[in-house]
C-alpha positions as CSV (number, residue, x, y, z in Angstrom):
1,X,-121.8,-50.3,-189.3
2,X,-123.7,-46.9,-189.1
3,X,-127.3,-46.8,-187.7
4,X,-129.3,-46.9,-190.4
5,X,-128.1,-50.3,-192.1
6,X,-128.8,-51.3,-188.9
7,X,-132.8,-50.3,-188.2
8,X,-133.2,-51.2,-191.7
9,X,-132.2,-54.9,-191.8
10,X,-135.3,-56.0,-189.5
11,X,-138.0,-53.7,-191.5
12,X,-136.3,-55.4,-195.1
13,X,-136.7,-59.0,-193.0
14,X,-140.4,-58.1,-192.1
15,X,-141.1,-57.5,-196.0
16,X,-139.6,-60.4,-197.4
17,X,-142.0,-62.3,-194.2
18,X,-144.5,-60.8,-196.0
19,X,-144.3,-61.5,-198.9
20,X,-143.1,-64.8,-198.7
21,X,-146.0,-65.4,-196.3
22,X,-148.2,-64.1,-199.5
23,X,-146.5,-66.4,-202.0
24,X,-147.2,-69.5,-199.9
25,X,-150.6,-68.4,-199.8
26,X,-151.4,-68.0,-203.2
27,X,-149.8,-71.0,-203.8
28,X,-151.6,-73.0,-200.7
29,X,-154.6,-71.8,-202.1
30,X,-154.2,-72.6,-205.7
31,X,-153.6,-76.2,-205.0
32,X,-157.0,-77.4,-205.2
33,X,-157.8,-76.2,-208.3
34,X,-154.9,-77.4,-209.6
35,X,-155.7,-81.2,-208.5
36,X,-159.5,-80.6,-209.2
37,X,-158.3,-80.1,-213.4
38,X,-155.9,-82.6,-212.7
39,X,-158.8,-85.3,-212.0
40,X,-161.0,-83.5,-215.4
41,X,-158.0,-84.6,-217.3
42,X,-158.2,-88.0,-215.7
43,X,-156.1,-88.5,-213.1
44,X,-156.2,-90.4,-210.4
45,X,-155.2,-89.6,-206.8
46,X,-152.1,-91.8,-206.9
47,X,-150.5,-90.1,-209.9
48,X,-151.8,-86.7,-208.9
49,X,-149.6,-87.6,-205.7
50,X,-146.9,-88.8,-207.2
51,X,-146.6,-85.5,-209.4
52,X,-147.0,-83.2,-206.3
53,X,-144.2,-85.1,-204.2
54,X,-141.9,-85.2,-207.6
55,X,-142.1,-81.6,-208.4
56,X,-141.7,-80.5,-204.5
57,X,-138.2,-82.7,-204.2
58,X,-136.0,-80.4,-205.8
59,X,-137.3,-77.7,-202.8
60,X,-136.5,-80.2,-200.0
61,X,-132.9,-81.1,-201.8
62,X,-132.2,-77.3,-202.1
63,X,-133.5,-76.9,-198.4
64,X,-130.8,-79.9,-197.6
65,X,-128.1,-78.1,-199.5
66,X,-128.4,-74.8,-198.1
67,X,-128.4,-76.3,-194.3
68,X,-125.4,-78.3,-194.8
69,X,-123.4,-75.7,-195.9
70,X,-122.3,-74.8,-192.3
71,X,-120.7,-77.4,-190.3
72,X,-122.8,-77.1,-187.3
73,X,-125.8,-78.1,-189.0
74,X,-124.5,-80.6,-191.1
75,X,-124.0,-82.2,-187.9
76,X,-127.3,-82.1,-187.0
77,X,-128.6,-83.0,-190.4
78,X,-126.6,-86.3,-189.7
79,X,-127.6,-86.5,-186.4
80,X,-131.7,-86.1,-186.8
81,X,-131.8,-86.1,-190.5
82,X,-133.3,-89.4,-191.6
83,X,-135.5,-89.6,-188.5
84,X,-136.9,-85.5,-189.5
85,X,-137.0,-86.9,-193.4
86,X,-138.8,-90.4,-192.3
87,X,-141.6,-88.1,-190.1
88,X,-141.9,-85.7,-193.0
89,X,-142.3,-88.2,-195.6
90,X,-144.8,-89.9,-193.5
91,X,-146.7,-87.1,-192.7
92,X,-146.6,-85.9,-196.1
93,X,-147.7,-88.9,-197.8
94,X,-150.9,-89.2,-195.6
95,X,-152.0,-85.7,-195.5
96,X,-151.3,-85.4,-199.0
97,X,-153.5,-88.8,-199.9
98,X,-156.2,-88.0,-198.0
99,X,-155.9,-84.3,-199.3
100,X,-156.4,-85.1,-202.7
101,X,-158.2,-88.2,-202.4
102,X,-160.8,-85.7,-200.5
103,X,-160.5,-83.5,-203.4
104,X,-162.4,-86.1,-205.6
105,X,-165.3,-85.7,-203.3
106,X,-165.9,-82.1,-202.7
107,X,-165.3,-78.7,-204.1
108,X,-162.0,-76.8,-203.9
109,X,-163.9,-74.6,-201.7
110,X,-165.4,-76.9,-199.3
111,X,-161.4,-77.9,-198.8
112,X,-160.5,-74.1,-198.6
113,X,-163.4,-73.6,-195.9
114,X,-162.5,-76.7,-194.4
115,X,-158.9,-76.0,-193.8
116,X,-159.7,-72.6,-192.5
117,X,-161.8,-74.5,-189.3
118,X,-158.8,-77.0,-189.0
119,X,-157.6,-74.4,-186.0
120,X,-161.0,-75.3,-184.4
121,X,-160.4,-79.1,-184.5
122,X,-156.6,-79.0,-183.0
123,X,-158.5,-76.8,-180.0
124,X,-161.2,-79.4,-179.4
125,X,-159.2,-82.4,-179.6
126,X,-156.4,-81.0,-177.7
127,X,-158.9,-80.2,-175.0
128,X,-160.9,-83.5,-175.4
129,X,-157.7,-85.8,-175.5
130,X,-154.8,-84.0,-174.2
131,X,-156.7,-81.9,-171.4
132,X,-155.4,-79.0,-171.9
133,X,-157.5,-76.2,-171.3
134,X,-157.7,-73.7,-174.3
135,X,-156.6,-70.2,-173.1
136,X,-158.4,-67.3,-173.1
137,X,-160.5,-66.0,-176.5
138,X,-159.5,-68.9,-177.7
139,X,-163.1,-69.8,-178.4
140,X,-164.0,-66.4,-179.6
141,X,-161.3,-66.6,-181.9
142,X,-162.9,-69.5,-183.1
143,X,-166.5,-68.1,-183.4
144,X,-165.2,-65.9,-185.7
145,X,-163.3,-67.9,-187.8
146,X,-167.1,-69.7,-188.3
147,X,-168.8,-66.4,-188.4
148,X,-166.3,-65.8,-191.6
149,X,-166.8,-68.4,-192.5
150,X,-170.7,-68.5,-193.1
């Protein structure tokens, strides 16, 4: 392998980071509009649910696939599977409820300016609950995410 396959392979990983990283974004961020015209055309929150977790199963199945195509993770996909599928599911369920169950409330952007605080709230209750004493900038780091966010 000569020397220039090789400094390339990390700069062509860092783009496709990136522009993964920008997919999920747009698509992260186009979700609320997408369930705010979903409830214009009258739905509700349980089918508007049901039609996210539906249409995101074939990426999760894939995701399976692709893991247990080496035998050492297949044997940790038997090992932890259903317990990593029962917390996901779980977790997924909720958030997503109360996500778009929210949604019927307030704006898409309130839920955009929301989410972008959420860092704020793990901080606080971390500290409050968990005692653990946020490290340092920490809180100016959070200042400005609410100074961009006024």
């Amino acid at each position: 392998m000569n020397d220039a396959a090789v400094t390339d392979h990390p700069t062509s990983q860092y783009r496709q980071g990136i522009i993964f990283a920008l997919i999920g974004t747009a698509l992260f961020s186009i979700k609320p509009v997408l369930i705010k015209m979903a409830y214009a055309l009258g739905g509700d929150a349980t089918s508007i649910m049901s039609l996210r977790a539906v249409s995101s199963l074939p990426v999760y199945l894939a995701i399976l696939l692709w893991l247990c195509r080496d035998p050492g993770e297949r044997s940790k996909v038997r090992k932890y599977g259903l317990q990593a599928a029962a917390v996901g599911v779980l977790g997924y369920y909720f958030a997503s409820l109360l996500d778009i169950v929210a949604l019927e409330y307030v704006s898409a952007q309130l839920e955009r300016l929301l989410i972008f605080l959420f860092p704020s709230f793990v901080v606080m209750i971390s500290w409050i609950f968990l005692k653990e004493t946020p490290k340092k900038g920490t809180f100016t780091s959070i200042f400005l995410g609410y100074v961009g966010v006024a």
